[in-house]
C-alpha positions in Angstrom: 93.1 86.5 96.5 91.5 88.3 93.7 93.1 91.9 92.0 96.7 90.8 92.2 98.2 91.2 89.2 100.2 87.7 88.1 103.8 87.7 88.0 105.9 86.2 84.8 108.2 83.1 86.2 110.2 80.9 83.9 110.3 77.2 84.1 113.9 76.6 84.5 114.6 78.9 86.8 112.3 77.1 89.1 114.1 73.6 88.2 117.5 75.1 88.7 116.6 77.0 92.1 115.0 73.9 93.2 117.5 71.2 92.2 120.4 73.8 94.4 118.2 74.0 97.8 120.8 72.9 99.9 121.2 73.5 104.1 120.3 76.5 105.6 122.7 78.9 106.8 121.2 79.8 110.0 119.9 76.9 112.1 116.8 75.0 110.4 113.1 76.5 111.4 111.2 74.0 113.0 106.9 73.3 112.0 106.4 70.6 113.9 104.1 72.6 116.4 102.2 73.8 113.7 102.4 70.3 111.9 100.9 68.5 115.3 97.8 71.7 115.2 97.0 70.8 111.6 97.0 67.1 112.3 94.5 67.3 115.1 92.3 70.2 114.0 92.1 69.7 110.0 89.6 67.1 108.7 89.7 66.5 105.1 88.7 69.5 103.3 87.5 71.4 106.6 89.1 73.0 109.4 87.4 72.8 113.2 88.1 75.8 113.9 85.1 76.0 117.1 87.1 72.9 118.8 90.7 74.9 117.6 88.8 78.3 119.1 87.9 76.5 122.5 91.2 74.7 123.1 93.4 77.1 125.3 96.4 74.6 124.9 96.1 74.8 121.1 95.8 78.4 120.8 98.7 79.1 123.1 100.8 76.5 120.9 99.4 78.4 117.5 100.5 81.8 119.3 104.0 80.4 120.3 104.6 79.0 116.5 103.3 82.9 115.3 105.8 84.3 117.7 108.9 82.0 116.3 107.7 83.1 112.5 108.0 86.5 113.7 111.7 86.7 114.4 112.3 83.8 111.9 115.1 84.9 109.2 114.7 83.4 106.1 116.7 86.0 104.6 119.7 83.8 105.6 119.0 80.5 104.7 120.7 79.2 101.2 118.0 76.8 100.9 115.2 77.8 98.4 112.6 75.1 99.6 113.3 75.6 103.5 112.0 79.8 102.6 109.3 78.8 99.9 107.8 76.4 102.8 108.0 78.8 106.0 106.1 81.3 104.1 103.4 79.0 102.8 103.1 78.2 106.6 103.2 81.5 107.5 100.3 82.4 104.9 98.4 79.7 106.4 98.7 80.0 110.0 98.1 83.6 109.9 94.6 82.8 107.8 94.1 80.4 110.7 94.9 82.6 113.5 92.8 85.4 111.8 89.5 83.2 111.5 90.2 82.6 115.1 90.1 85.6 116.2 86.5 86.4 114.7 84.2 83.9 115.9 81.2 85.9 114.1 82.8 85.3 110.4 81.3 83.4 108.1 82.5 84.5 104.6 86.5 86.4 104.8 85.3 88.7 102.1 82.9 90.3 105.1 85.8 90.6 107.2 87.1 94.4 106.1 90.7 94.1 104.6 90.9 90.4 105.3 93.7 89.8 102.5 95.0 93.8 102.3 95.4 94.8 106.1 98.9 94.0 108.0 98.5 92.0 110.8 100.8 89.7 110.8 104.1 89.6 112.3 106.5 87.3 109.9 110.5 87.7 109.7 110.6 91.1 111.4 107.7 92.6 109.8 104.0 93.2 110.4 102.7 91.3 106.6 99.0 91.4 105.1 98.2 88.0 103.6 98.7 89.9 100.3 102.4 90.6 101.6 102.9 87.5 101.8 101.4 85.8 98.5 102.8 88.7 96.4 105.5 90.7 98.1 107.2 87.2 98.9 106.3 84.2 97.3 105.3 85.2 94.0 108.5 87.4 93.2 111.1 85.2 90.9 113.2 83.8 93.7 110.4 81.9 95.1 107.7 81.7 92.7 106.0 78.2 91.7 102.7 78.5 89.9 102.0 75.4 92.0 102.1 77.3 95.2 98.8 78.6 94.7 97.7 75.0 95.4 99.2 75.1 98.9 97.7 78.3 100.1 94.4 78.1 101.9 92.7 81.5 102.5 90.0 79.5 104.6 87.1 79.5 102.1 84.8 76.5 100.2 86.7 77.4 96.8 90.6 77.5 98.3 92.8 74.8 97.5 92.5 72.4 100.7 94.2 73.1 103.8 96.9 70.2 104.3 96.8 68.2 107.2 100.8 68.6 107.9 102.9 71.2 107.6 105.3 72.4 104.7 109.0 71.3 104.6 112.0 71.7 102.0 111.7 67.6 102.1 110.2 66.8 99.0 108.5 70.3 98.6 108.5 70.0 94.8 106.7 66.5 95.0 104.3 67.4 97.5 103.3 71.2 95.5 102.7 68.6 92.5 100.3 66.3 94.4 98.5 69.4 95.7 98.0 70.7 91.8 96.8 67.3 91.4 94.5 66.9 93.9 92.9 70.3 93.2 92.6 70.1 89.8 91.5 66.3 89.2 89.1 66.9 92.9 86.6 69.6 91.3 89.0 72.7 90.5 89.1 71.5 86.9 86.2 69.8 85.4 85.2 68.9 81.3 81.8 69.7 80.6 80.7 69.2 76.8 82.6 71.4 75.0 83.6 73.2 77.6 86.2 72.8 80.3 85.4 74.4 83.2 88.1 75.9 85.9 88.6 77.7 89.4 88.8 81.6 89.1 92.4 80.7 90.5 93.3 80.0 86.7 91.6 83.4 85.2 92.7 85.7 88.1 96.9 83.9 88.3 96.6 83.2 84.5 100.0 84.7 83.9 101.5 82.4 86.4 100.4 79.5 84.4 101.4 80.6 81.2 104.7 81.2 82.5 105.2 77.5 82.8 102.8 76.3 79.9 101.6 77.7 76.5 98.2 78.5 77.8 96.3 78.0 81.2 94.1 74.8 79.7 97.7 73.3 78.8 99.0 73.5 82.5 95.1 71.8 83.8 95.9 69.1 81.6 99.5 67.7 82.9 97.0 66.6 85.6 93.7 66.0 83.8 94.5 65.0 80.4 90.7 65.5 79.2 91.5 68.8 79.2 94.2 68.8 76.3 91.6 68.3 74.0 91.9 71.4 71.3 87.9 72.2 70.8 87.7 73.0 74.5 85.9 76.7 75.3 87.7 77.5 79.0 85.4 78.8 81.5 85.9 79.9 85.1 83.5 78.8 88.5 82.0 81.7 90.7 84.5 81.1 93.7 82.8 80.5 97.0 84.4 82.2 99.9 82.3 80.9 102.9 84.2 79.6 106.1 85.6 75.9 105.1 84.9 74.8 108.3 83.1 76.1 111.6 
């Protein structure tokens, strides 16, 4: 997630895409597959990924729902929402499937071009996670700062991995409760003096600023504390152990 350099995204342009999301062109995508895998194998802020591993049912359900993402065609749909959540899916349940794979790894930064190497297959083409994050989601027709609260890249420090699957329905609400949650759950802290902040808000900074006069201004629409003026911003080591086993 590090060493990606932030894209600029204005405010309104999010409001305006958002309020014209309208019906798909081609016929709608279905999660509900991967929606049913998160329910069972997804336990608060940790994923089961042994029991997920060991469950031939659930891995050939996971490999179907890879296989429809492959040929899916976002491209065509005139809704904004519908595309901004199959790719946050997508980012997820090819993190998922990856950690799967390697039943030996324990941290993803061990794992050799865990974020850089293509190995995906999503809308026609083989995608890195990076491809994903910022060859898709962060360029202007999709970006969100809030997005970066619905990607989990399957460490401690990630935003949590959600327990259903992403849909247009309500997408804006929903990337708003995940800020929240984050931020006012330990990704955003005042300390003293000093408010203290996930290495998501120093490595996107740009993001945030895009949408807020300074990165402690966007914390505080969700933890007011943090609007106080005489606050020194400082940023957490991030923790990129398995979040789950």
């Amino acid at each position: 997630m590090p060493r990606r350099p932030a894209l600029s995204m204005a405010l309104a342009a999010i409001i305006v895409c958002g309020a014209l999301d309208g019906a798909e062109a081609a016929p709608p995508f279905r999660h509900d597959a991967w929606n049913d895998l998160l329910g069972r194998f997804v336990k608060g802020d940790s994923v089961a990924y042994a029991a997920w591993r060991s469950d031939d049912a659930a891995r050939a359900r996971l490999d179907a729902y890879l296989a429809a993402l492959a040929t899916a065609t976002p491209s065509r749909w005139r809704g904004r929402n519908a595309r901004m959540a199959l790719w946050i899916n997508a980012y997820n349940a090819c993190v998922v499937a990856r950690v799967l794979a390697d039943p030996d790894l324990k941290n993803v930064m061990e794992a050799p071009g865990f974020f850089s190497t293509p190995f995906c297959d999503v809308a026609g083409r083989r995608r890195s996670l990076d491809d994903i994050e910022k060859g898709v989601l962060r360029q202007p027709a999709l970006a969100d700062p809030r997005l970066h609260f619905a990607l989990n890249c399957a460490s401690r420090s990630c935003p949590r991995l959600q327990p259903r699957a992403w849909t247009k329905d309500g997408l804006p609400r929903r990337l708003d409760e995940a800020a929240k949650a984050f931020i006012t759950g330990g990704g955003a802290r005042v300390e003293g003096s000093t408010l203290r902040a996930s290495k998501l808000f120093e490595w996107y900074a740009d993001d945030f600023k895009s949408v807020a006069p300074t990165v402690r201004e966007f914390i505080a629409r969700y933890l007011p504390a943090a609007g106080r003026g005489d606050l020194k911003l400082a940023f957490d080591p991030y923790d990129w152990a398995l979040n789950g086993r």
